[in-house]
N, C-alpha and C positions, 0 to 999 in steps of 0.2 A: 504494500500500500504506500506507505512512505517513498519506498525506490520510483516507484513511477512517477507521483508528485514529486518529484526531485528532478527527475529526468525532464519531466514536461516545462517545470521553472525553469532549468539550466537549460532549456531551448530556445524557452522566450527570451529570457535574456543574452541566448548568443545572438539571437533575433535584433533583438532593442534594447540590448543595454540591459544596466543590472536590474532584479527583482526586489523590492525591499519589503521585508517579513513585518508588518502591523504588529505582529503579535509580541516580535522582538523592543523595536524599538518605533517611535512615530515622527521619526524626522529624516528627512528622505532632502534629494537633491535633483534639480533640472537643469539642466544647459537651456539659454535661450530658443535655440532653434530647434530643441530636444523636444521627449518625452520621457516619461518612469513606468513602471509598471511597481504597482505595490500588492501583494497578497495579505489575506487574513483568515482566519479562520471561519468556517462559518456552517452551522447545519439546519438547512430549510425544512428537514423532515418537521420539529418543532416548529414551524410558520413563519420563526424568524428568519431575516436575510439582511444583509449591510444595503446602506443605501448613503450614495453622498449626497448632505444637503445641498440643495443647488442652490440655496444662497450665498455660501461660501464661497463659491467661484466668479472670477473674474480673472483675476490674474492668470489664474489657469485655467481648465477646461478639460469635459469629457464629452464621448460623445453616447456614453450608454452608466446610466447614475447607479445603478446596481449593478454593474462588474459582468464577468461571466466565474459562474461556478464551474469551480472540477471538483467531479463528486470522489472519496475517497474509494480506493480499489479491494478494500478488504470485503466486498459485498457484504457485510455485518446490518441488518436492519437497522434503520436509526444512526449509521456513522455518518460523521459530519466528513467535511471536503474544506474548500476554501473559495474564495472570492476573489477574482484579480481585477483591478482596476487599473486605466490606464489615462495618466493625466497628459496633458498636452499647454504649451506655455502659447498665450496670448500675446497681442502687440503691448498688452501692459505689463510684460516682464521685464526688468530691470537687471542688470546683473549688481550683486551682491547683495541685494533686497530679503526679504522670506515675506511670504504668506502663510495661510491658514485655510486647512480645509478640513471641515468636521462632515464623519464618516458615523452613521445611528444604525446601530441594530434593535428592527422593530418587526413588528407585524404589519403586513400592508396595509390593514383596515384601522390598526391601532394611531391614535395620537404622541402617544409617548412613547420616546425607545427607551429602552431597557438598560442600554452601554451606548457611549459616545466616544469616541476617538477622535483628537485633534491631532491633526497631521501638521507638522510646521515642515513648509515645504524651499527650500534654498534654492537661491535663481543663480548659477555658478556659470564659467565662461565655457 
């Protein structure tokens, strides 16, 4: 399970650049002309799923606010997978700047998420 989600990161990012782990840490870095890709963990079976608030963005940008899941390979009922998100930097990126992007894990129907993630995100050359 883990081998494959490994294998599938380490593709993306030979693809685009590194992967960075939500779960590890929440500050992550872009190139102006760049993009990132950050994973998290995430199990939909519960109804919950990460969604970026799309008020946060401006300086940066997605073009799909709830990511695409990879679901975990152990076929285990109920295991969770992760969430990859991929930001992309606007004309309003500056280098040496940071932003802020908050990332809620809810239920689609629900008002309130459960967890928040603040991403500080580094506009680097």
């Amino acid at each position: 399970m883990k081998f494959m989600i490994i294998v599938f990161l380490f593709a993306i990012s030979f693809i685009s650049g590194e992967v960075y782990n939500l779960d590890e840490s929440s500050e992550v870095s872009i190139s102006k002309e760049g993009s990132l890709q950050m994973s998290i963990s995430s199990n939909p079976t519960t109804g919950y799923y990460w969604y970026i608030d799309e008020s946060t963005l401006g300086v940066v940008t997605t073009d799909n606010l709830d990511g695409d899941y990879i679901s975990s390979q152990s076929h285990l009922l109920g295991a969770g997978g992760s969430q990859i998100f991929t930001l992309y930097c606007t004309d309003l990126c500056v280098e040496g700047e940071n932003t802020s992007v908050k990332l809620e894990y809810m239920r689609s129907w629900e008002k309130e998420p459960i967890e928040i993630v603040d991403v500080t995100v580094y506009i680097v050359s």
